[in-house]
N, CA, C and O of each residue as an XYZ file, in Angstrom:
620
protein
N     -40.144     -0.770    -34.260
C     -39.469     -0.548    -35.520
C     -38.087      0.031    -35.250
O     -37.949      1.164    -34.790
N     -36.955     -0.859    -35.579
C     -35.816     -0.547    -35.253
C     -34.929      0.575    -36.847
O     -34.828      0.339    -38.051
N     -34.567      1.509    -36.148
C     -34.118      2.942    -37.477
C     -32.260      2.663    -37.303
O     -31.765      3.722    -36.917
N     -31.404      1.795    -37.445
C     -29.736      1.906    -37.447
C     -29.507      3.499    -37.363
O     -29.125      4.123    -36.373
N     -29.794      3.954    -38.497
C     -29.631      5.793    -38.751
C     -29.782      6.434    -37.506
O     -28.885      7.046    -36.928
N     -30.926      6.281    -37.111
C     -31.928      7.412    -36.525
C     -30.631      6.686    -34.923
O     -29.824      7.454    -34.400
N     -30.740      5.439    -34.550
C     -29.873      5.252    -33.079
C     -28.648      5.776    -33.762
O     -28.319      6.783    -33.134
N     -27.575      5.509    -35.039
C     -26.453      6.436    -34.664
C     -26.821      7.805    -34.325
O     -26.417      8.473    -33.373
N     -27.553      8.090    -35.138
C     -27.531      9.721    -34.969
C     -27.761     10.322    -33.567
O     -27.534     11.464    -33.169
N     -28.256      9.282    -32.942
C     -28.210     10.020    -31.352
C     -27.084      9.446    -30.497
O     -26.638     10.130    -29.576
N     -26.448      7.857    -30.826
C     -25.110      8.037    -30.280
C     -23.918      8.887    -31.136
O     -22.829      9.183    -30.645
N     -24.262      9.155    -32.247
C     -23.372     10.361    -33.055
C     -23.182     11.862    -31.557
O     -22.079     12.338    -31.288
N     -24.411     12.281    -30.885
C     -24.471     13.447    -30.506
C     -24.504     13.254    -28.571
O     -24.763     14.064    -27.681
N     -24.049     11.571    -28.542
C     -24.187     11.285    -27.175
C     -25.316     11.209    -26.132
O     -25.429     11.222    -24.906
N     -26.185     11.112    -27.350
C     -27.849     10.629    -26.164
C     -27.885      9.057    -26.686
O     -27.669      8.455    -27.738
N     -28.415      8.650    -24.891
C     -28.914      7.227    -25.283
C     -29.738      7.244    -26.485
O     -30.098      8.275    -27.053
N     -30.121      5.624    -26.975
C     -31.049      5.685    -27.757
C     -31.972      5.277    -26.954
O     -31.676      4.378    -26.167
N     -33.605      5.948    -26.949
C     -34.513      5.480    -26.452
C     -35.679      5.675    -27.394
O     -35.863      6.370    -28.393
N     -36.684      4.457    -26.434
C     -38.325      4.601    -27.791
C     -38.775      6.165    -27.867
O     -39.254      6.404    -28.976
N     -38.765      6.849    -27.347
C     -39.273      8.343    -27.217
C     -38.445      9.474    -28.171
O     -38.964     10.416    -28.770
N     -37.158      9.151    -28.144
C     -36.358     10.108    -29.300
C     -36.425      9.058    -30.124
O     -37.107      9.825    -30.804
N     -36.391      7.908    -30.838
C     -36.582      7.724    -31.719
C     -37.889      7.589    -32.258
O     -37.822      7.121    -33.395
N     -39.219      7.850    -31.833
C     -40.148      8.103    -32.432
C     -40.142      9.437    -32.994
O     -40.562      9.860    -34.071
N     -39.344     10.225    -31.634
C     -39.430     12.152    -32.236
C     -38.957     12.173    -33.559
O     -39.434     12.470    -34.654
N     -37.585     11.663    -33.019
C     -36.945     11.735    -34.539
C     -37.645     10.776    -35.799
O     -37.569     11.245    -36.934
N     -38.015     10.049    -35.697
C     -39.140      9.304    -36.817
C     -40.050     10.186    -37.312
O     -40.347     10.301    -38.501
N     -40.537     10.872    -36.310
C     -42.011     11.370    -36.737
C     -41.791     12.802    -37.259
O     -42.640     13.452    -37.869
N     -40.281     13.303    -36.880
C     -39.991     14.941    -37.709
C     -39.335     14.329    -39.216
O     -39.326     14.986    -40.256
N     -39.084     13.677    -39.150
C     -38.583     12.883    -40.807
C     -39.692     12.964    -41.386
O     -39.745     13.607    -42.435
N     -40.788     12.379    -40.899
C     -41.824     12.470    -41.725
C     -42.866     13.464    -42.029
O     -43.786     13.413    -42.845
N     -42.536     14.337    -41.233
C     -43.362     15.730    -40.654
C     -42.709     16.722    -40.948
O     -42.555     17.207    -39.828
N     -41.982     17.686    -41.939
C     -41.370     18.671    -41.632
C     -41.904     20.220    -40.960
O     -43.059     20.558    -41.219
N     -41.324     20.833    -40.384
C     -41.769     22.170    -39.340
C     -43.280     21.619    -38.994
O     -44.377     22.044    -39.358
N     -42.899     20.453    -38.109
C     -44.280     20.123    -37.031
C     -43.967     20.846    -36.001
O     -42.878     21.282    -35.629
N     -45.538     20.983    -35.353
C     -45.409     21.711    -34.060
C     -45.511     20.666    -33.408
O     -46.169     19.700    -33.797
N     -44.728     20.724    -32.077
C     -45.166     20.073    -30.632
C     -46.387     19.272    -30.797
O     -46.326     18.063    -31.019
N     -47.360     19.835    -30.707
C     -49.043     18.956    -31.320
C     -48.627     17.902    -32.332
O     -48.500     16.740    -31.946
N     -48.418     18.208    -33.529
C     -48.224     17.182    -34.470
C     -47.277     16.454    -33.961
O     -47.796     15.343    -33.852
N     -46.137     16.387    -33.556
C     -44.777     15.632    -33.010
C     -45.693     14.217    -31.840
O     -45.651     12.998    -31.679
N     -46.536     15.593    -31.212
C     -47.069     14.205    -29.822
C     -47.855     13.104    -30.635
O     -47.700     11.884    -30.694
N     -48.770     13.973    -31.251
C     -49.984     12.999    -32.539
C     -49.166     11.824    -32.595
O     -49.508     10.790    -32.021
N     -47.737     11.955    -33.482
C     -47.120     11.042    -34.446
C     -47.118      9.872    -33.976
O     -47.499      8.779    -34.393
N     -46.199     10.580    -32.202
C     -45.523      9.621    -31.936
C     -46.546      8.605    -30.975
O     -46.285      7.441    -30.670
N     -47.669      9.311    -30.623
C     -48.399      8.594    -29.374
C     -49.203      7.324    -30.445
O     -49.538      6.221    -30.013
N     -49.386      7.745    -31.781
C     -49.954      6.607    -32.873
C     -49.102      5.697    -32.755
O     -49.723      4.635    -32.718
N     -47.848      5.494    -32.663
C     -46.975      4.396    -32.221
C     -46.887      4.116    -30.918
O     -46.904      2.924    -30.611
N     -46.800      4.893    -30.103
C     -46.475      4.660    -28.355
C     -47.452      5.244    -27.923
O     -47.334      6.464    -27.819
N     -48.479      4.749    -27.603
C     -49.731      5.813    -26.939
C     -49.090      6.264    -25.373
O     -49.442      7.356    -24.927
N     -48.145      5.398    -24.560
C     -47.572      5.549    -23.897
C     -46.967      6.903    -23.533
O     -47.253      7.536    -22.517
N     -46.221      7.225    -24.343
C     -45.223      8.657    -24.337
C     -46.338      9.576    -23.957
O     -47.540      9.587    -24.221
N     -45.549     10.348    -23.249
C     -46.460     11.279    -22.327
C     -45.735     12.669    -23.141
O     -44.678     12.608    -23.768
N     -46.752     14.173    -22.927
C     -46.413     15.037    -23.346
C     -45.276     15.540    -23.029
O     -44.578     15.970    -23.947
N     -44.810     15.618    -21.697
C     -43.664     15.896    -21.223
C     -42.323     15.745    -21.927
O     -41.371     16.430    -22.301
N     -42.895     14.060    -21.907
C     -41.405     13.424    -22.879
C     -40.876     13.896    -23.758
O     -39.669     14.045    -23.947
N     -42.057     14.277    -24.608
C     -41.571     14.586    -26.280
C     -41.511     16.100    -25.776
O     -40.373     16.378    -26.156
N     -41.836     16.883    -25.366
C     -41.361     18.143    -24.828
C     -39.776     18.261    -24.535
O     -39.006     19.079    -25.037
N     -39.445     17.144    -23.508
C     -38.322     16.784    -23.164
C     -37.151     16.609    -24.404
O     -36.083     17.135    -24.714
N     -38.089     15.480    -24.930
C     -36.987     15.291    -26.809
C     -36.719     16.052    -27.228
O     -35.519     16.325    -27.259
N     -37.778     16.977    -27.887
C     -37.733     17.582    -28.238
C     -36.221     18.938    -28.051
O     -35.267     19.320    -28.729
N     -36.719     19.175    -26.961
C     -34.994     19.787    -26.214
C     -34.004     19.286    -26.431
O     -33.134     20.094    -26.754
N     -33.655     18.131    -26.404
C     -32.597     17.765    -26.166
C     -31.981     17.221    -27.402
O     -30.852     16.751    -27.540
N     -33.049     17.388    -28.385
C     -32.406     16.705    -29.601
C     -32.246     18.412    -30.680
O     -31.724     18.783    -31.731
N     -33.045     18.956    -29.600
C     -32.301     20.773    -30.392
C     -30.720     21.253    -29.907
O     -29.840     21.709    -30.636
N     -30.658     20.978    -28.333
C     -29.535     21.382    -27.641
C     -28.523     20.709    -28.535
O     -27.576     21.396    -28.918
N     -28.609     19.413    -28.926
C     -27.652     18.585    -29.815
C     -27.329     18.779    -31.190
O     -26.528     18.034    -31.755
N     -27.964     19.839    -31.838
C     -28.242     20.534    -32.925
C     -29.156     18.963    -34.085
O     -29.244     19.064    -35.309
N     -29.617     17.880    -33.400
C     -30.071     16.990    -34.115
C     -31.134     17.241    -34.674
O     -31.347     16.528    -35.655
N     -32.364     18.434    -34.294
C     -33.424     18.872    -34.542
C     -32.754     20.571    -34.512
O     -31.790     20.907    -33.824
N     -33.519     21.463    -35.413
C     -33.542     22.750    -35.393
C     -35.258     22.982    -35.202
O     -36.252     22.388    -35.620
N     -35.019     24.166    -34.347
C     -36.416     24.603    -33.849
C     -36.603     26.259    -34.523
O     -35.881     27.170    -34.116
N     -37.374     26.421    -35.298
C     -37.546     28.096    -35.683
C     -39.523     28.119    -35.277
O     -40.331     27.224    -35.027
N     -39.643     29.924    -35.421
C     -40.555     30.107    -34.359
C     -40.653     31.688    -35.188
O     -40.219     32.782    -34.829
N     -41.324     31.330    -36.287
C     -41.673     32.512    -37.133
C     -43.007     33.227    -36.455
O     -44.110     32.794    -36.122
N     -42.223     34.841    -36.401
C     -43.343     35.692    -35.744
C     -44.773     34.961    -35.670
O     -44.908     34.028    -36.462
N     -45.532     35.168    -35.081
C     -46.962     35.193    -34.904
C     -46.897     33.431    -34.756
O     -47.714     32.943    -35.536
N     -46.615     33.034    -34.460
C     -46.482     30.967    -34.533
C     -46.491     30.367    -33.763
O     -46.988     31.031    -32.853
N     -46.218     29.257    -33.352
C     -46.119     28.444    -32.534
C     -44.406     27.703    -32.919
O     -44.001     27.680    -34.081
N     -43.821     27.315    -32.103
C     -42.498     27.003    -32.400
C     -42.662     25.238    -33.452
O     -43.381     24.241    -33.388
N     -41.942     25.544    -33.999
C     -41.633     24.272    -35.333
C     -40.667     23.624    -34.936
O     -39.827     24.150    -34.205
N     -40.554     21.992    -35.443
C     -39.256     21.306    -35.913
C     -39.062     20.753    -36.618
O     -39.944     19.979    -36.990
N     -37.599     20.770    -37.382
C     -37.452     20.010    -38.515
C     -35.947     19.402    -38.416
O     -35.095     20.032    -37.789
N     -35.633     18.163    -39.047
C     -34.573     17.305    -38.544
C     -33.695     18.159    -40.188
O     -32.923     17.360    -40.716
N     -33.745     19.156    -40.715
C     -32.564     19.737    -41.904
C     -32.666     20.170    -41.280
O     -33.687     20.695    -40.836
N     -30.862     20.170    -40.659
C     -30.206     20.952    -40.230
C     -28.542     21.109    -41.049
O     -28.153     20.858    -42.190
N     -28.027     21.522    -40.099
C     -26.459     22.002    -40.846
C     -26.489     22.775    -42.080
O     -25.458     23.448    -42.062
N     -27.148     23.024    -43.149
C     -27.364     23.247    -44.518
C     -27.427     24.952    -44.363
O     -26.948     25.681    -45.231
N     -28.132     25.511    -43.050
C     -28.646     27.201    -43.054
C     -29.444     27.409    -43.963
O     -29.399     28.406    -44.683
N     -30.306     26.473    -44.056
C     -31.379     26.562    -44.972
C     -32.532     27.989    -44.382
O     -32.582     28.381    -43.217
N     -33.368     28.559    -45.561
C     -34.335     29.551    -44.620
C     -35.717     29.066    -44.837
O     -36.061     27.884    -44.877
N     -36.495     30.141    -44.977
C     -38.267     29.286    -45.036
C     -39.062     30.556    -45.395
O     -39.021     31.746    -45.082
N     -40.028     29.527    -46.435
C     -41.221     30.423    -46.788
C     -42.312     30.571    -45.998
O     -42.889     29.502    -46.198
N     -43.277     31.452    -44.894
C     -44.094     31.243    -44.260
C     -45.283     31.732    -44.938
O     -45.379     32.957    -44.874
N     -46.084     31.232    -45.478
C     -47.572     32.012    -46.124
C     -47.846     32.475    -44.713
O     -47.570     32.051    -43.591
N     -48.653     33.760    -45.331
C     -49.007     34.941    -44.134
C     -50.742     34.706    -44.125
O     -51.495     35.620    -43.789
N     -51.195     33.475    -44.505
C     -52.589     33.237    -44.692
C     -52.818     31.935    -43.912
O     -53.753     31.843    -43.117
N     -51.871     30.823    -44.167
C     -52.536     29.790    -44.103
C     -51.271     29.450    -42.720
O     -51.631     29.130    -41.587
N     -50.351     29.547    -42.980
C     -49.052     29.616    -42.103
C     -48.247     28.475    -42.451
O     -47.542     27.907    -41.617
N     -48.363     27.968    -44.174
C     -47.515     26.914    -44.396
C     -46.233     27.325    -44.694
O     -45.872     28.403    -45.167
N     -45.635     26.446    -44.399
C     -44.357     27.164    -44.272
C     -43.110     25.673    -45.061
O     -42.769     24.569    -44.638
N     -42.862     26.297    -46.063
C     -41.684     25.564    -47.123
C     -40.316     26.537    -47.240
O     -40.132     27.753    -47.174
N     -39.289     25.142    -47.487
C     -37.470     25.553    -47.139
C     -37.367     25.811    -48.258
O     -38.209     25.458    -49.082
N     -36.009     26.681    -48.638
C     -35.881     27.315    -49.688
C     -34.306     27.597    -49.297
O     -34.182     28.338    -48.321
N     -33.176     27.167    -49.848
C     -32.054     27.257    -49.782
C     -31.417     28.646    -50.150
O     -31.909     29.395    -50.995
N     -30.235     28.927    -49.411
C     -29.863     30.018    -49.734
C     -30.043     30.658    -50.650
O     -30.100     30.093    -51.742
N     -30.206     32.123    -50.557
C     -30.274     33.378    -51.090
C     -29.072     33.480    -52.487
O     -29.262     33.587    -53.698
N     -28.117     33.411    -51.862
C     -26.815     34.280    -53.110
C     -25.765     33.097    -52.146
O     -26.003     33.157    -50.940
N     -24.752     32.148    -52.519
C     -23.397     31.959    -51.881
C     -23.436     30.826    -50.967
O     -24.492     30.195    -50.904
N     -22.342     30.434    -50.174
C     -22.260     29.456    -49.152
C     -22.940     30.360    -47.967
O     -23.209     31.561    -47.974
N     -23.185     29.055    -46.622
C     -23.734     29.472    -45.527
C     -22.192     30.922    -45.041
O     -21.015     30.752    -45.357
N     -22.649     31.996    -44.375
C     -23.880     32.017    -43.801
C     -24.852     32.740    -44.681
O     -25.861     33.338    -44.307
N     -24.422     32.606    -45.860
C     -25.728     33.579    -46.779
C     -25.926     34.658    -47.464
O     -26.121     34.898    -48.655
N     -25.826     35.407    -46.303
C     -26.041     36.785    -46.282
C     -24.891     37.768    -45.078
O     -24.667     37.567    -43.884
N     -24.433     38.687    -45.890
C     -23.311     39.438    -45.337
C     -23.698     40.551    -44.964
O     -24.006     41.505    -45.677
N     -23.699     40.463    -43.558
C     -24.075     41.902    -42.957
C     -23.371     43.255    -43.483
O     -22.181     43.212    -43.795
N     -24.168     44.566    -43.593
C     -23.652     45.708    -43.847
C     -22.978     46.072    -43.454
O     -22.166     46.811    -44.010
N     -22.963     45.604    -41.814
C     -21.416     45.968    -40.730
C     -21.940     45.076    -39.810
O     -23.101     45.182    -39.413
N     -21.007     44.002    -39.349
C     -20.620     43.278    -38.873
C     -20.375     43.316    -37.416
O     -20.754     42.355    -36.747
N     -19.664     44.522    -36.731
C     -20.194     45.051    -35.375
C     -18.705     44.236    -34.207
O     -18.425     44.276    -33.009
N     -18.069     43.521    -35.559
C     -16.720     42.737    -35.039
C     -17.451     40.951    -34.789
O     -16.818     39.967    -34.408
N     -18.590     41.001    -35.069
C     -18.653     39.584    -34.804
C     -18.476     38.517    -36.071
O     -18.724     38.943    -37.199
N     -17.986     36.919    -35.873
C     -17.805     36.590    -36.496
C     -18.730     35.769    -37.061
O     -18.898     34.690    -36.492
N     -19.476     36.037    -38.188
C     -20.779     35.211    -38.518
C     -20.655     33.925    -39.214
O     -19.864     33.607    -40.101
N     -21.821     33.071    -38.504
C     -21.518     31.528    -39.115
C     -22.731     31.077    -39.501
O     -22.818     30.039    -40.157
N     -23.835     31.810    -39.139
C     -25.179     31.772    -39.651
C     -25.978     32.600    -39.931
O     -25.818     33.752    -39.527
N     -27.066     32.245    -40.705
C     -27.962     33.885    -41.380
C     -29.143     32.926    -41.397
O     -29.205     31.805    -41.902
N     -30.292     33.786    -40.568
C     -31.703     32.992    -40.652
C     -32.565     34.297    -41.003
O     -32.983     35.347    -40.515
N     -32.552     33.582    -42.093
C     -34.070     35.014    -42.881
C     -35.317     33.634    -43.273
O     -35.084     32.467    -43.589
N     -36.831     34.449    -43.069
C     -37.904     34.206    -43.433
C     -38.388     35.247    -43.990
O     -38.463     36.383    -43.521
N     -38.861     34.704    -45.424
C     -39.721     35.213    -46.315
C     -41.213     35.147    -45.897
O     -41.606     34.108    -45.365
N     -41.992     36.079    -46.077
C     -43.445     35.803    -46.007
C     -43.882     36.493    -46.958
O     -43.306     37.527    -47.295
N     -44.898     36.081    -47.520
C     -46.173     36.321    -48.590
C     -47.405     35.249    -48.142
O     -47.923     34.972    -47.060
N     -47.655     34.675    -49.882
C     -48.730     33.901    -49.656
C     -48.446     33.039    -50.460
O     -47.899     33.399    -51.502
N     -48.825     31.113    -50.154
C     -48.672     30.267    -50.984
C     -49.638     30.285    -52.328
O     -50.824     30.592    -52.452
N     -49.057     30.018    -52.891
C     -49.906     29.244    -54.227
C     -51.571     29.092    -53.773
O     -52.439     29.732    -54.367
N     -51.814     28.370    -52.897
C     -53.161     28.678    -53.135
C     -53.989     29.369    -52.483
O     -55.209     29.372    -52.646
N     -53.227     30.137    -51.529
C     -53.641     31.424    -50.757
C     -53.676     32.373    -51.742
O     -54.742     32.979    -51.852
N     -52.537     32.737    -52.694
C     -52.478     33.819    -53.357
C     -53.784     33.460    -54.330
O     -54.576     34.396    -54.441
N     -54.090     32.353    -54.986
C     -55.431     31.846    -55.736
C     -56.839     31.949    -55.317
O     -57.856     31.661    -55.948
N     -56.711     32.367    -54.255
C     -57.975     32.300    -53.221
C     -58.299     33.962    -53.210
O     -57.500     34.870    -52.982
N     -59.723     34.051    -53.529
C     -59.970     35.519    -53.392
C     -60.046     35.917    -52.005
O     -60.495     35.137    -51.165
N     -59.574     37.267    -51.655
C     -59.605     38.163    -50.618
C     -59.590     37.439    -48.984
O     -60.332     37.449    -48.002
N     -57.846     36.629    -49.497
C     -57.618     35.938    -47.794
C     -57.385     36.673    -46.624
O     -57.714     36.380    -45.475
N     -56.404     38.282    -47.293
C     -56.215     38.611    -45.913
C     -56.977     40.240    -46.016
O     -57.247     40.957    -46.979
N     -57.124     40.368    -44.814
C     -57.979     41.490    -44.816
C     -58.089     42.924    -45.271
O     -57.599     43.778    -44.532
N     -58.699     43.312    -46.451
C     -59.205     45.101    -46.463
C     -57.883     45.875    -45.616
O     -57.838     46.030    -44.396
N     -57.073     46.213    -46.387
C     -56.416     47.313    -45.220
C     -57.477     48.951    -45.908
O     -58.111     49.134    -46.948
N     -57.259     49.631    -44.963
C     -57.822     50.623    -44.630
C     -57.130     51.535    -46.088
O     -56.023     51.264    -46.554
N     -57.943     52.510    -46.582
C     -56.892     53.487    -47.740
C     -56.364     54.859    -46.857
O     -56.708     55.454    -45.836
N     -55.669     54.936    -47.550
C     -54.533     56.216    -46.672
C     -55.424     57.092    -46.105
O     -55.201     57.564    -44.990
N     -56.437     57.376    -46.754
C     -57.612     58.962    -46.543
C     -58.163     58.102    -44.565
O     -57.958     58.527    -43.428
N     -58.844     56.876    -45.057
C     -59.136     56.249    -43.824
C     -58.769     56.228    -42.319
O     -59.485     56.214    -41.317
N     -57.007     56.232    -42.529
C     -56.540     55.431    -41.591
C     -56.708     56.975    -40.287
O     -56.852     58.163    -40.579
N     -56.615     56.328    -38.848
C     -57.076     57.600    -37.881
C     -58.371     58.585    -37.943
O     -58.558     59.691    -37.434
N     -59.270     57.686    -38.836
C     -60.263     58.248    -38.433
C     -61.776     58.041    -37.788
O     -62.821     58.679    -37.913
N     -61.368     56.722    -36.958
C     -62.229     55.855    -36.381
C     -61.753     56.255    -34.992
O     -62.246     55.728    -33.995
């Protein structure tokens, strides 16, 4: 399956085009914040061929190129998703670990204006929100009993 888009976009950033980045890149279009696992799934359903390495490999090289962005919210496994440029941020449910984009806060990128700046010149702002989705928050008693104040230190 030949993508015009998907080969400029990698002679846009100076990688050959090959079957292996263009499945990556196929299969994060259709996948947003897949992990590595899901990315190999996608692409080996088309190329049973492609070896883990490879798409490991793509994977890199289509981040180094800023063609893929990779985020790696505490407690996770690292994600990818082909929105990029935008400084978009993300919702992570703290239950289930789904995780949906959510466009800036207040203003143009980078977003959010540091309290003091420290002399550097900022061009990006990556904040994650966490709570719980919709049907985590619907779901009785997902995350666990915390302890009441009287409790805590005395086990």
């Amino acid at each position: 399956m030949r993508s015009p888009e998907l080969e400029q976009a990698l002679r846009g950033v100076a990688l050959r085009v090959t079957r292996p980045r263009l499945a990556v890149l196929a299969a994060l279009r259709g996948h947003a914040h897949a992990t590595t696992d899901e990315v190999l799934r996608a692409v080996r359903d088309q190329h049973p061929e492609v070896s883990h390495q490879a798409v490991y490999d793509v994977l890199r090289a289509l981040t180094a190129t800023g063609l893929v962005r990779r985020i790696e919210p505490q407690g996770s496994v690292a994600r990818y998703e082909v929105r990029v440029g935008d400084n978009h941020h993300h919702l992570v449910c703290r239950a289930c670990g789904a995780i949906a984009d959510v466009d800036c806060s207040v203003g143009a990128a980078p977003c959010l204006t540091p309290s003091e700046d420290h002399g550097f010149v900022v061009d990006e702002a990556e904040v994650i929100y966490w709570g719980l989705c919709r049907a985590c928050s619907a779901a009785p008693s997902v995350l666990p009993t915390l302890d009441s104040p009287a409790e805590r230190g005395t086990r």
